[in-house]
CHARMM internal coordinates of N, CA and C (Angstrom, degrees):
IC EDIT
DIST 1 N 1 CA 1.4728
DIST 1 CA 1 C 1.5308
ANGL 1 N 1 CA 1 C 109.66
DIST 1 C 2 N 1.2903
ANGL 1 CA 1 C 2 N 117.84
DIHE 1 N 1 CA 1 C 2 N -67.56
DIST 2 N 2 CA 2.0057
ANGL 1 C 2 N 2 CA 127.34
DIHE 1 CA 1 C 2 N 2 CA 166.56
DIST 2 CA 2 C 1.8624
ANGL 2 N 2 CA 2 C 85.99
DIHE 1 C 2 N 2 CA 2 C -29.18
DIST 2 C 3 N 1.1595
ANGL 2 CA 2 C 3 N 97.92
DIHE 2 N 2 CA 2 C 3 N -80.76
DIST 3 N 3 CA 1.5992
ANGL 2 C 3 N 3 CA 106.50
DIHE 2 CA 2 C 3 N 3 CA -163.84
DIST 3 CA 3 C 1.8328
ANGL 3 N 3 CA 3 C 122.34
DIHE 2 C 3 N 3 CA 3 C -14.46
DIST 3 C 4 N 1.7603
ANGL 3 CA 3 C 4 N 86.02
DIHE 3 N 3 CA 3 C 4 N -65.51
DIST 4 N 4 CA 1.4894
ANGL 3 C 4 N 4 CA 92.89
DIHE 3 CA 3 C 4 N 4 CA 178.75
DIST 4 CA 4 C 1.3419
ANGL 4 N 4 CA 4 C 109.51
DIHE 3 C 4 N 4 CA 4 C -72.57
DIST 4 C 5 N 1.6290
ANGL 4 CA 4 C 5 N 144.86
DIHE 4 N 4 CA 4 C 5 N -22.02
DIST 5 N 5 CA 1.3189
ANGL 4 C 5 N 5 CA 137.66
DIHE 4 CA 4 C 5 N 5 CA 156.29
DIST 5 CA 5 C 1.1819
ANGL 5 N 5 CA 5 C 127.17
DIHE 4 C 5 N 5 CA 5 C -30.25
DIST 5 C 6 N 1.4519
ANGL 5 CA 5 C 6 N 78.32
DIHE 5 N 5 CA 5 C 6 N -63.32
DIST 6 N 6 CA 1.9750
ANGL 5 C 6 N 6 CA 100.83
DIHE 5 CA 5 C 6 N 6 CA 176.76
DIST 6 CA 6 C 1.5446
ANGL 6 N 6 CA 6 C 120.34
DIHE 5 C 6 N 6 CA 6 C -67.09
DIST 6 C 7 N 1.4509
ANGL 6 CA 6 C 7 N 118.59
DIHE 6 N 6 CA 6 C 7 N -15.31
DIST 7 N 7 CA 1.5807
ANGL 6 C 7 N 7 CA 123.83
DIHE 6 CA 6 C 7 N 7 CA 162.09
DIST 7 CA 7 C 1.2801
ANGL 7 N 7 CA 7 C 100.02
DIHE 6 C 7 N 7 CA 7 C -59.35
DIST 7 C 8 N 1.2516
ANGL 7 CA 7 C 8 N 152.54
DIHE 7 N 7 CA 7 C 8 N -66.22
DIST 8 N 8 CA 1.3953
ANGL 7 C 8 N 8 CA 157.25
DIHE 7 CA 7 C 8 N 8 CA -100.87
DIST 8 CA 8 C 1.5643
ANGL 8 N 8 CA 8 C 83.91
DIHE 7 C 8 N 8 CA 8 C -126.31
DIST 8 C 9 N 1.4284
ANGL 8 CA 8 C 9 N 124.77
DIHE 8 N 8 CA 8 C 9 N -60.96
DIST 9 N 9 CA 1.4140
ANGL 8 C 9 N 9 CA 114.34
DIHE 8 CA 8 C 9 N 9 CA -177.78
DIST 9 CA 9 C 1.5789
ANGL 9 N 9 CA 9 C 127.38
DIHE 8 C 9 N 9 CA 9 C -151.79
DIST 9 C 10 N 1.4617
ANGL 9 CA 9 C 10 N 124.26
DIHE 9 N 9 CA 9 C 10 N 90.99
DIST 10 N 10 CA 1.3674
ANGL 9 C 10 N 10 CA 121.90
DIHE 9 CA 9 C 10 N 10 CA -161.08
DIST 10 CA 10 C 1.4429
ANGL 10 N 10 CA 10 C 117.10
DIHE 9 C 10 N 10 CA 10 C -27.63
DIST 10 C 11 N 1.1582
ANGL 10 CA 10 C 11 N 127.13
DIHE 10 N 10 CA 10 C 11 N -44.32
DIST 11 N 11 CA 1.3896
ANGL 10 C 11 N 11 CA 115.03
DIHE 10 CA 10 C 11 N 11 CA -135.02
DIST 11 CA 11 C 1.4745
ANGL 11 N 11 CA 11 C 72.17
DIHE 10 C 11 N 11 CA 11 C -118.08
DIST 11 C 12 N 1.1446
ANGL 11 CA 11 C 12 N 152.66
DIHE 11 N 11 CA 11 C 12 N -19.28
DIST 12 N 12 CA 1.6140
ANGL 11 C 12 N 12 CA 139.89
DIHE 11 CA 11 C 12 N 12 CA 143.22
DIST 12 CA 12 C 1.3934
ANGL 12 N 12 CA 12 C 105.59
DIHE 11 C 12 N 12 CA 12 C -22.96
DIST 12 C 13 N 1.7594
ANGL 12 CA 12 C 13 N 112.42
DIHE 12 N 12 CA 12 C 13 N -77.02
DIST 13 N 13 CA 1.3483
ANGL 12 C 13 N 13 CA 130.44
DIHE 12 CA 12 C 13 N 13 CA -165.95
DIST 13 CA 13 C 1.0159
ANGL 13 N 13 CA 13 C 98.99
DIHE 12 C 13 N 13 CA 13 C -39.97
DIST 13 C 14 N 2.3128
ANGL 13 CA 13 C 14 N 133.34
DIHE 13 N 13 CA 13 C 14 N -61.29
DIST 14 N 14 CA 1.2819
ANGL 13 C 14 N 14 CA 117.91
DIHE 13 CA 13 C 14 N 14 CA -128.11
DIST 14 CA 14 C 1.6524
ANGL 14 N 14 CA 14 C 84.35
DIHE 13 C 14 N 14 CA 14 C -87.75
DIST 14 C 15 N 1.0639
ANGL 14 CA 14 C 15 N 136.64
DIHE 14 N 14 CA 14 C 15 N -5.86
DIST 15 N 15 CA 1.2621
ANGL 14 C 15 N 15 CA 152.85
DIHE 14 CA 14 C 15 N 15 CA 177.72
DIST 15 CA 15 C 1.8262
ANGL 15 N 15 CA 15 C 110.59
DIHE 14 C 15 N 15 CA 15 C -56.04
DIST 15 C 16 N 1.3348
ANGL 15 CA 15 C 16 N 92.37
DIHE 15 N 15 CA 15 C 16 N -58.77
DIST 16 N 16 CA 1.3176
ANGL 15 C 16 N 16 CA 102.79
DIHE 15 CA 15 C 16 N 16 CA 175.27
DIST 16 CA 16 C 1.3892
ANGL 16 N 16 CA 16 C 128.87
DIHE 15 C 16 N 16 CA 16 C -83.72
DIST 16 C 17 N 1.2169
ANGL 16 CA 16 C 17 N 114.82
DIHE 16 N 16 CA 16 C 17 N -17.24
DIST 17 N 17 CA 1.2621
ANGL 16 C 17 N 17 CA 140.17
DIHE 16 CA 16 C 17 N 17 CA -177.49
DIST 17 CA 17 C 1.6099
ANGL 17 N 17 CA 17 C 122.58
DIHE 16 C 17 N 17 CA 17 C -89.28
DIST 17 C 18 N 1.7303
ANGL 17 CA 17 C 18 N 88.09
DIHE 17 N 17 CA 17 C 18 N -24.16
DIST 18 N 18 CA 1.8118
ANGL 17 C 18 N 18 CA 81.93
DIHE 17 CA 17 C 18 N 18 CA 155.74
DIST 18 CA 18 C 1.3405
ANGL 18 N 18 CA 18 C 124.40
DIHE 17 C 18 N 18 CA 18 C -102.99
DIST 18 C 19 N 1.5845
ANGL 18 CA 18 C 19 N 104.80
DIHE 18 N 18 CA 18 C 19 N -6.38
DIST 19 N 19 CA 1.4513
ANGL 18 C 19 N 19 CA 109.43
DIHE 18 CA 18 C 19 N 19 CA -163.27
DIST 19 CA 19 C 1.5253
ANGL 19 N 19 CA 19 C 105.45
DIHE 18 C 19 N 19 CA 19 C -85.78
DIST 19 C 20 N 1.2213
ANGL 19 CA 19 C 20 N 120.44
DIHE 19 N 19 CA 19 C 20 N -12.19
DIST 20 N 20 CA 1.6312
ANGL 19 C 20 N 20 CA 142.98
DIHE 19 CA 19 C 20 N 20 CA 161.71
DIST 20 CA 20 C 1.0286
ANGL 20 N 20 CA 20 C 99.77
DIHE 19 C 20 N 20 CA 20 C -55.86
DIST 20 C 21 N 1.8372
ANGL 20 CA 20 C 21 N 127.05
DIHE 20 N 20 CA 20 C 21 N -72.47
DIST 21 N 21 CA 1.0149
ANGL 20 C 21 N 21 CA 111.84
DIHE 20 CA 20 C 21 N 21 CA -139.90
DIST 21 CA 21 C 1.6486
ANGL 21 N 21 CA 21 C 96.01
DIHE 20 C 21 N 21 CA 21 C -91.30
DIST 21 C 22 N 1.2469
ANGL 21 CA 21 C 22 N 133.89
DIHE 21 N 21 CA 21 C 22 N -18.54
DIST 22 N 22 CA 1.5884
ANGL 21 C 22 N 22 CA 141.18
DIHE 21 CA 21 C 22 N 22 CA 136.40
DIST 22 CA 22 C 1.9419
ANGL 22 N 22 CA 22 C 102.09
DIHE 21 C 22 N 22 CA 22 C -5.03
DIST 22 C 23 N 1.3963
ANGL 22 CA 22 C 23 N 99.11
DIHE 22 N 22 CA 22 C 23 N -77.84
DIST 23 N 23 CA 1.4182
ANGL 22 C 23 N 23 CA 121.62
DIHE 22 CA 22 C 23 N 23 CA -175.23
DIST 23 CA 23 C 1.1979
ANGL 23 N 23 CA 23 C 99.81
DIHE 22 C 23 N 23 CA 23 C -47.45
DIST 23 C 24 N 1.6440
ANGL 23 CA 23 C 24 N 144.78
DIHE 23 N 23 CA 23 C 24 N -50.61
DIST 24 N 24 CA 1.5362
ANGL 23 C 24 N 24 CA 140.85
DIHE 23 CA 23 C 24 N 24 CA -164.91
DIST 24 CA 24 C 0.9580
ANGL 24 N 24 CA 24 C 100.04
DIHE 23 C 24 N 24 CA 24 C -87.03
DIST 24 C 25 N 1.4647
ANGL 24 CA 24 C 25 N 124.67
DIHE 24 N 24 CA 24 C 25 N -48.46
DIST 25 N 25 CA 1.8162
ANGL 24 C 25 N 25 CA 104.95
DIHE 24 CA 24 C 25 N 25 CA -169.76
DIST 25 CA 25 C 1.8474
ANGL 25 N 25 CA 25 C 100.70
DIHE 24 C 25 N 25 CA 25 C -79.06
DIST 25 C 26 N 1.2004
ANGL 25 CA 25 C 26 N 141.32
DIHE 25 N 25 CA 25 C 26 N -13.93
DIST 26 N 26 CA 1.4314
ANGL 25 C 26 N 26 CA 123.46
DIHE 25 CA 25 C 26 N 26 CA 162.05
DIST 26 CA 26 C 1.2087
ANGL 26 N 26 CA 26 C 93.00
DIHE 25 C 26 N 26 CA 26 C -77.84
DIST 26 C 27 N 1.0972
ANGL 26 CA 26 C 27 N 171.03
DIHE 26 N 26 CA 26 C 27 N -119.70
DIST 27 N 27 CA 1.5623
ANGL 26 C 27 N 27 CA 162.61
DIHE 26 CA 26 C 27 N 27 CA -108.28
DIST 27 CA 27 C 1.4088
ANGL 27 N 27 CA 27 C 99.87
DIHE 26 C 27 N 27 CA 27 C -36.80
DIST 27 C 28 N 1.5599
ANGL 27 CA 27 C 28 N 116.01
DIHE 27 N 27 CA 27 C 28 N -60.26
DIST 28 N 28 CA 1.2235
ANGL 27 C 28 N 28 CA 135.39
DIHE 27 CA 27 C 28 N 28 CA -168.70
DIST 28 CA 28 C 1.7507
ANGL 28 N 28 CA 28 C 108.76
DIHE 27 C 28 N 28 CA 28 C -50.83
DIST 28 C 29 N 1.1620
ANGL 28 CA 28 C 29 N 113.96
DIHE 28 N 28 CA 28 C 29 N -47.50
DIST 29 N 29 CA 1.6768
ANGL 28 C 29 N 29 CA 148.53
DIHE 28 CA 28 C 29 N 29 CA -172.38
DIST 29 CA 29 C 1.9270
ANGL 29 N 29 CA 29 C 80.47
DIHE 28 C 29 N 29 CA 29 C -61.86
DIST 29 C 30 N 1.0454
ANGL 29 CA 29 C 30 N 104.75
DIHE 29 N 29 CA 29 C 30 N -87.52
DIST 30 N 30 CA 1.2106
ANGL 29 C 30 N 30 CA 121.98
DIHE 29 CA 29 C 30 N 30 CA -158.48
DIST 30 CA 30 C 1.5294
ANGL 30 N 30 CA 30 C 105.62
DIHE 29 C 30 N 30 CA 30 C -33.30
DIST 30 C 31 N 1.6653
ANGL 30 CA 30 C 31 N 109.36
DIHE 30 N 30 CA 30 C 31 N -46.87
DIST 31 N 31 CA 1.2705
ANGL 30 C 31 N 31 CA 106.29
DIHE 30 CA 30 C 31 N 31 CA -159.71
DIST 31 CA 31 C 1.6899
ANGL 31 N 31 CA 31 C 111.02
DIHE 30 C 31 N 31 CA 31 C -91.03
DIST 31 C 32 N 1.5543
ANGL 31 CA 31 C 32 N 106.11
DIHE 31 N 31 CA 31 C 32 N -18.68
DIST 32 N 32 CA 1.4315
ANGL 31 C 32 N 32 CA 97.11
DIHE 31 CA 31 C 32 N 32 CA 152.25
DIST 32 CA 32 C 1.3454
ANGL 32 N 32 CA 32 C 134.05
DIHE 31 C 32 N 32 CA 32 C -49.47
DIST 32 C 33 N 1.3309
ANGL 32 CA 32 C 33 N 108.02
DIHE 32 N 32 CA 32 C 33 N -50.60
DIST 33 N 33 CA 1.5233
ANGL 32 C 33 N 33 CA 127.14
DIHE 32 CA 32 C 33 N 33 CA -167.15
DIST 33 CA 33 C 1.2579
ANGL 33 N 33 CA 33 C 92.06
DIHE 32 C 33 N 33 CA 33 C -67.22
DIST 33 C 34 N 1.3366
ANGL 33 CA 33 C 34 N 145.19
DIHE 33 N 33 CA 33 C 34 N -41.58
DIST 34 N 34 CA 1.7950
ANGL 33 C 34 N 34 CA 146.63
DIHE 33 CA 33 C 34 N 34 CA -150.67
DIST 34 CA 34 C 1.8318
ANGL 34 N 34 CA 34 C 80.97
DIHE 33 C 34 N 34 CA 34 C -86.75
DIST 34 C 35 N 1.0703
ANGL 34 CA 34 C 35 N 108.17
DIHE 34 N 34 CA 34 C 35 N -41.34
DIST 35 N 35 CA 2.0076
ANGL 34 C 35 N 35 CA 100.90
DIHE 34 CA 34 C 35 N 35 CA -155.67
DIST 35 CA 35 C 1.5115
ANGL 35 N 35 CA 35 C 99.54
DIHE 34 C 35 N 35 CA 35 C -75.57
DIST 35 C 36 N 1.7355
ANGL 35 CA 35 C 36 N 117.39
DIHE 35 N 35 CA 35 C 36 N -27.83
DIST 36 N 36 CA 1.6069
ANGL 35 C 36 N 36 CA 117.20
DIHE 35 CA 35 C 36 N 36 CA -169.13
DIST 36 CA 36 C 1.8562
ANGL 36 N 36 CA 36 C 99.53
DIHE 35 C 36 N 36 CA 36 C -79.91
DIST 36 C 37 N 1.0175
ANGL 36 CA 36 C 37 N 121.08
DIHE 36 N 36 CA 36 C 37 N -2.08
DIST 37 N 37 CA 1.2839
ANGL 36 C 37 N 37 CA 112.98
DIHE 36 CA 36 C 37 N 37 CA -136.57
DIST 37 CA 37 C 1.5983
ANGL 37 N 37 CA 37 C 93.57
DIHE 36 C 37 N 37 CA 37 C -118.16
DIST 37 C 38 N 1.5026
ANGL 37 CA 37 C 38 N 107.87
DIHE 37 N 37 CA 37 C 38 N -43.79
DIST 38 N 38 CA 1.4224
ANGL 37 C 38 N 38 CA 138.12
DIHE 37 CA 37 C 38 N 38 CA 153.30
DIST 38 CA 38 C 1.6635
ANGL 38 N 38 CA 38 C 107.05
DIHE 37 C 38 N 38 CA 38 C -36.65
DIST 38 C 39 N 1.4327
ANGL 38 CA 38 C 39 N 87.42
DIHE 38 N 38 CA 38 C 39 N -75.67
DIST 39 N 39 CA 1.8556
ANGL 38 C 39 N 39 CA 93.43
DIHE 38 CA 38 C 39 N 39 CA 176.27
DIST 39 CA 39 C 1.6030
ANGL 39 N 39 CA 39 C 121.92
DIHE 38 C 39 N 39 CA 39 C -54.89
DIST 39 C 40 N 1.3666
ANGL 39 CA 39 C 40 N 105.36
DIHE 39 N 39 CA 39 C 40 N -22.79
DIST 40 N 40 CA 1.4785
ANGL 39 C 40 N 40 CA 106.87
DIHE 39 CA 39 C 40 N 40 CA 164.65
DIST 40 CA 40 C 1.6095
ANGL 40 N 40 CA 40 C 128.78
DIHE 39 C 40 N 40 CA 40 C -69.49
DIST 40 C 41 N 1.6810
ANGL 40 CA 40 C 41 N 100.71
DIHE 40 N 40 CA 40 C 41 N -26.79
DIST 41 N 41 CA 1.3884
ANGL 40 C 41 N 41 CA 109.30
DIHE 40 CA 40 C 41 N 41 CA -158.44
DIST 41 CA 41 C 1.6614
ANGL 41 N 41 CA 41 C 93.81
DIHE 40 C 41 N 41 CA 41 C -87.62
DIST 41 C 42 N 1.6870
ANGL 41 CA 41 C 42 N 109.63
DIHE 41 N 41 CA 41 C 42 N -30.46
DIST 42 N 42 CA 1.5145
ANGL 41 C 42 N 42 CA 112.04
DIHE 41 CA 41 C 42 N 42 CA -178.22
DIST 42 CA 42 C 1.0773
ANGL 42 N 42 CA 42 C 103.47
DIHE 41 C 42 N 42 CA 42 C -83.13
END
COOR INIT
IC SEED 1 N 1 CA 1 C
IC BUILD
């Protein structure tokens, strides 16, 4: 998906391509913090 962005227009792609990986490591963030927090409450 980045890939074919980034065919059409680099600095589109690197645009999009960090804002993804932005998007996974907060998901990631998030779902630690929900599971430690969980484990605290149990």
């Amino acid at each position: 998906m980045a890939g074919a962005i980034k065919g059409l227009n680099e600095e589109q792609g690197n645009v999009v391509s960090r804002f993804g990986l932005k998007l996974v490591y907060g998901s990631t963030l998030v779902s630690v913090l929900s599971a430690s927090i969980a484990a605290l409450v149990l």
